[in-house]
N, C-alpha and C positions, 0 to 999 in steps of 0.2 A: 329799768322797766317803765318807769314815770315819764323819762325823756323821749321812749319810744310811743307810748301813748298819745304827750305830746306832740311830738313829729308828726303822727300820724292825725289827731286834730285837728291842726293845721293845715295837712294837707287835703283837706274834705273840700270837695268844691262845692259850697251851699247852694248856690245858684244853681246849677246844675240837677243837684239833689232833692229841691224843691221841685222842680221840672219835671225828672222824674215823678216822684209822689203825686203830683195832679195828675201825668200821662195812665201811669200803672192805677191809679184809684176808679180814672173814668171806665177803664177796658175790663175792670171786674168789676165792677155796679154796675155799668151803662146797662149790657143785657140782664139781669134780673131783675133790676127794677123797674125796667121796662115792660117784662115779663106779666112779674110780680101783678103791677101797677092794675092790668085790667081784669083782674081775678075779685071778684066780692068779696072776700074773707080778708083781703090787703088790711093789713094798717101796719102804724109806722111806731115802734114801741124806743121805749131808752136804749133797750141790748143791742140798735140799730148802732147808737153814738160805740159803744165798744166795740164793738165789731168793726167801724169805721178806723178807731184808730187800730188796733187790732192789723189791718190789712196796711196800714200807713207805715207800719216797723217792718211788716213782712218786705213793703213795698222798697223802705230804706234797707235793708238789709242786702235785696237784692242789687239793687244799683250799688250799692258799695263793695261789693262783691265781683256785681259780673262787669263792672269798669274798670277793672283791676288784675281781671285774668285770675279772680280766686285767691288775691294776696292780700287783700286786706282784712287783716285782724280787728279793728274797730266795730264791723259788724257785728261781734258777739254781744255787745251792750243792746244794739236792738234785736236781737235775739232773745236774749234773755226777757228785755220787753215783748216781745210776742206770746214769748211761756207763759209770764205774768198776766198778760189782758186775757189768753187762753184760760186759766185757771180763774179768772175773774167770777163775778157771780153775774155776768152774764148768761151763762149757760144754763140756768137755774136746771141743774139736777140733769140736763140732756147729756148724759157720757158718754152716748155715740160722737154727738157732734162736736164734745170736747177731745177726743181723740182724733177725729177729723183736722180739728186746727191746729192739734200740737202734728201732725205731720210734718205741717209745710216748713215752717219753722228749724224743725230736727231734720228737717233736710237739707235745710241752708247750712245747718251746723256741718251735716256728714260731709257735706263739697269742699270743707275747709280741709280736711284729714286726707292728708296726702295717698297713706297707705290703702285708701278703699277706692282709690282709682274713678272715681267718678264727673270726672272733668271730660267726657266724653261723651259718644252717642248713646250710653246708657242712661247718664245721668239730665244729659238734653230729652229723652223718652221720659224719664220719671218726674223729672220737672214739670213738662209741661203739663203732663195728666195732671200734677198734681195743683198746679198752679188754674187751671180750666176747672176742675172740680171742687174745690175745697172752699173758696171762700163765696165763688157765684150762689153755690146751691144752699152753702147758711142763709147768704143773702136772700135769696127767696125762700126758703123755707120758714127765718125771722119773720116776713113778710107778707107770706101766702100761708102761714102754718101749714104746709104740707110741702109733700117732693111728691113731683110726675116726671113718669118717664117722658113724657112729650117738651118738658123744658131740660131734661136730661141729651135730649136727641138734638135740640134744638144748636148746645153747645158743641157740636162738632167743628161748624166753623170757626168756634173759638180756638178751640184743642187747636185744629191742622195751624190756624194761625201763629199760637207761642211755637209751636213747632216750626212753621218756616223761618219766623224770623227770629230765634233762638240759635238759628242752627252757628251763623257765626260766631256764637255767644260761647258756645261749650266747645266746638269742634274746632279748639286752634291748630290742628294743622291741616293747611287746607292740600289736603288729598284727597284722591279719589272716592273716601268715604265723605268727605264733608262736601265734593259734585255730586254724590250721588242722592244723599240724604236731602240735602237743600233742593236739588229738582223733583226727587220724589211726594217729598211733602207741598212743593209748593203745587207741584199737576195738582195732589189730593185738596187742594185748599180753592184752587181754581175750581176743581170739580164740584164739590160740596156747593160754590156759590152757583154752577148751571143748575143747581138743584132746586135752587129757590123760582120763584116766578123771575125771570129777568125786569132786570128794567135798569136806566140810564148810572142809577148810584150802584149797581149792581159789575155795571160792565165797566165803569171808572175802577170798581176795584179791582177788578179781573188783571185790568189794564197799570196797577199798580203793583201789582202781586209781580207780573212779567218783568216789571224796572224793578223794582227791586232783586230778583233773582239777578238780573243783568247788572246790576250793583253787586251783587254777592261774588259773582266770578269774574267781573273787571277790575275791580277794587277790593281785595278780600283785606283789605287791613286798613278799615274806614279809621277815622279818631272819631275819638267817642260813639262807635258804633254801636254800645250796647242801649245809646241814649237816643241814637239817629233810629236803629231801627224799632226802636219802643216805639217813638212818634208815628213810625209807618205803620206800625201796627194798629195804632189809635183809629187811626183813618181809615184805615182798609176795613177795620169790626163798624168803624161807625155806619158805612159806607151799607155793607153786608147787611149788618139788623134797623136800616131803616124802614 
């Protein structure tokens, strides 16, 4: 068991990993502290720094996971790290939003168990929700001490986003459900952005939303695709909540 541990150590691509962790940390802060930011009640307390790393183990757990096609056993040390920072005294006494973050976490755990079958378009639908809701709206709630629906509504174009480009991520066989789910969310992800005022950063992502899809069905078995399409997703949200 030592040897496999090792092995697997080893084979961690750090470089890579760290890459990750700055891509995934800016795409859940960027919008609520943006949010956050021009509301009067904003300030910026310690439970922010837990929360930060907090979302850094979720953030490694995922990359180690979904680089891997679901086989790497390593993730469970930063798993177990997320439970910990969850239970932390950060949360002073809030047990809504301590059951909130022990979610995401205990969801990375369930994708590993083979027998619950969620290496699919179910578990691509409960991830992303889950991964859109759960640590943005601490972040502004830490922040703004309160939750509205208007920054709740706001995070649509987030949701449709881990959804498009998640869809490679969980749906490896690419059949006709993994054409149908990858164009349906990405229409919905383009839609959402004509929804905004347009404008120039607006139609760039539009326009990157479409290469990407056309990436998804020319090329369905990228290397390092769970890392390529993070990065596209960085840009497309940044592009959207400017």
């Amino acid at each position: 068991m030592l040897k496999s541990i090792a092995l697997q150590w080893r084979a961690i691509n750090f470089r890579q990993l760290i890459i990750a962790l700055i891509i995934q940390s800016i795409i859940w802060w960027y919008v609520p502290v943006s949010y956050a930011g021009k509301i009067s009640t904003a300030s910026y307390g310690y439970n922010l720094v837990f929360l930060f790393l907090f979302s850094l183990t979720v953030a490694a757990s995922a990359q180690l996971l979904f680089s891997t096609e679901f086989k790497y056993r390593f993730s469970l040390l930063t798993i177990i790290a997320s439970f910990v920072l969850a239970f932390s005294g950060v949360i002073n006494g809030k047990f809504v939003i301590l059951l909130m973050l022990l979610l995401l976490p205990a969801f990375l755990f369930v994708l590993q168990i083979q027998p619950f079958q969620m290496q699919n378009e179910f578990g691509w639908l409960i991830y992303s929700l889950l991964a859109t809701l759960i640590i943005p709206t601490t972040i502004f709630f830490f922040i703004a001490h309160f939750l509205s629906w208007n920054f709740i509504w706001a995070l649509i174009p987030l949701w449709l986003s881990f959804l498009f480009f998640l869809a490679p991520t969980f749906m490896l066989k690419r059949d006709w459900r993994y054409r149908l789910f990858s164009l349906v969310s990405g229409v919905l992800l383009i839609t959402s952005i004509l929804f905004k005022s347009l404008s120039m950063a607006h139609i760039i992502a539009i326009i990157l939303v479409v290469a990407a899809w056309l990436v998804m069905q020319n090329w369905p078995h990228l290397e390092d695709q769970y890392l390529r399409y993070n990065f596209w997703q960085l840009v497309v949200i940044i592009l959207i909540y400017l």
